[in-house]
C-alpha positions in Angstrom: -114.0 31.1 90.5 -111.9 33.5 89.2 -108.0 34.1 90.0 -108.0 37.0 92.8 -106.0 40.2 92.1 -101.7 40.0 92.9 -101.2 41.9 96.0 -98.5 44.9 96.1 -95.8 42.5 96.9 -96.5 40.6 93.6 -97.8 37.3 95.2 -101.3 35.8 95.3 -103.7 36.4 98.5 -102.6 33.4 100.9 -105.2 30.3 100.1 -105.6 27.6 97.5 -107.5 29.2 94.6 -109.3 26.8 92.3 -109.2 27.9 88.4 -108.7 26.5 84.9 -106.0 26.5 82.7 -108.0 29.1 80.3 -108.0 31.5 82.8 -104.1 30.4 83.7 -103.3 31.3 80.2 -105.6 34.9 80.5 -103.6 35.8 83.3 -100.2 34.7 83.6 -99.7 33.3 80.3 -100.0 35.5 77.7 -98.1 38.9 78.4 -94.3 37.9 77.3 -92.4 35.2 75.5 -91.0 33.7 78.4 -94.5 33.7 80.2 -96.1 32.0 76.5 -92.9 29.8 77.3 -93.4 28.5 80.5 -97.4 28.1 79.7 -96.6 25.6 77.2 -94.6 23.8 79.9 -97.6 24.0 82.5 -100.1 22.6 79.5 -97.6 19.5 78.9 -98.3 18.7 82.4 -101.7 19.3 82.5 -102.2 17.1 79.6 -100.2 14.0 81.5 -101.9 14.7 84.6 -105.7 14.5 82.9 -104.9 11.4 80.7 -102.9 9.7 84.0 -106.8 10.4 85.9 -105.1 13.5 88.0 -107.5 14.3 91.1 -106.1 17.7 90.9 -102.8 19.9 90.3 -101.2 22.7 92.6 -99.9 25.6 90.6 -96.7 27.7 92.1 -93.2 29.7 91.2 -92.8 32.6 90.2 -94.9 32.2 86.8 -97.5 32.9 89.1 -96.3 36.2 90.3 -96.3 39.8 89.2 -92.4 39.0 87.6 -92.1 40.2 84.3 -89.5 37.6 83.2 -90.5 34.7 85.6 -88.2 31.5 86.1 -90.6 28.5 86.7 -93.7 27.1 87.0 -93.9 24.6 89.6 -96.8 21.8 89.6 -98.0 19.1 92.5 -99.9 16.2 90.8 -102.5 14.4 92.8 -102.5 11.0 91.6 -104.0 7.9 93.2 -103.9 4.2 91.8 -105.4 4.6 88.1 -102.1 5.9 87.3 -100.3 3.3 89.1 -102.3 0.9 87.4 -101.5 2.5 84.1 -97.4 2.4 84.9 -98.2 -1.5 85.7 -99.9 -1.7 82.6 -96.6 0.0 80.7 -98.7 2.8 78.8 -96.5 5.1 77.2 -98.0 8.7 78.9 -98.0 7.3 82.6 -94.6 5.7 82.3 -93.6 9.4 80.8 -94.6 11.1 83.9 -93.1 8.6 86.3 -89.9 8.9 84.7 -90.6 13.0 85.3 -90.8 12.5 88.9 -88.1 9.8 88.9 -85.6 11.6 87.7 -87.0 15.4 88.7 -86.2 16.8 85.1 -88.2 18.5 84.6 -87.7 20.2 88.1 -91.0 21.3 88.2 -92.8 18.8 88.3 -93.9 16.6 91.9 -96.4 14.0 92.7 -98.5 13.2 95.7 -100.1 9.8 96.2 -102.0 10.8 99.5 -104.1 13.5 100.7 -101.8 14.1 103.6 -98.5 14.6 101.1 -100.6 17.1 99.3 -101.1 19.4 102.5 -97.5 19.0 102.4 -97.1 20.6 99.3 -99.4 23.1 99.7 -97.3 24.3 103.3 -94.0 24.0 101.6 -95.1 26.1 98.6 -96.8 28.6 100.6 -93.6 29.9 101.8 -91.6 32.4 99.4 -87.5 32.0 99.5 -85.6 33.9 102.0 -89.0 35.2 103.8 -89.7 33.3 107.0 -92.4 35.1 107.7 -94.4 35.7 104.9 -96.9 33.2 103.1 -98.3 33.5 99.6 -101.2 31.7 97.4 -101.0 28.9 95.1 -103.6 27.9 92.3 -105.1 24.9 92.4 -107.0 23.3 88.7 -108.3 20.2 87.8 -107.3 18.2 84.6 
């Protein structure tokens, strides 16, 4: 399903639009160093979340935006209890990414354990800063 066109104000249509990192990388990850940048960042992620059996990831900031230069790329992983079982087990990746979310650096990087926290996420990063009012789109891939 592919990524629907940026609307004049530089956000995505509002929804949850499924994708793949390929086409991640075709659109907002190519065009500047800083975008090249933060897509190296979002593949790190990506990589932790698919070996820690990641249901699926929310994609948001303003990487995803019409921003030339933008600051972040925020990602939501849905985990469930293989990766609990893998921190229990001590292996290396898993207890990488729970120290991510432990200690929030990066900043970009959240977890949800539960369906319900994901719908969470998905309201929360809907909203754009400073904008009551208006509601943007968020990608959604999985590992």
């Amino acid at each position: 399903m592919p990524i629907p066109p940026l609307l004049e104000n530089g956000f995505l249509p509002l929804g949850v639009h499924k994708t793949d990192i390929a086409e991640i990388e075709e659109r907002f990850g190519k065009s500047t160093p800083r975008r090249r940048e933060i897509f190296e960042r979002l593949k790190v992620f990506v990589e932790l979340a698919h070996y820690c059996g990641a249901l699926k990831m929310l994609i948001n900031g303003s990487f995803i935006t019409s921003k030339a230069e933008p600051g972040d790329v925020d990602v939501v992983i849905r985990l469930d209890q293989y990766h609990e079982n893998l921190v229990a087990q001590g292996d290396p990746q898993a207890l990488d990414l729970e120290r991510m979310f432990e200690s929030r650096e990066p900043r970009e990087a959240f977890a949800a354990f539960y369906e319900d926290r994901w719908e969470d996420w998905v309201k929360f990063f809907a909203k754009v800063k400073g904008n009551t009012t208006l509601r943007k789109g968020l990608l959604e891939i999985k590992p």
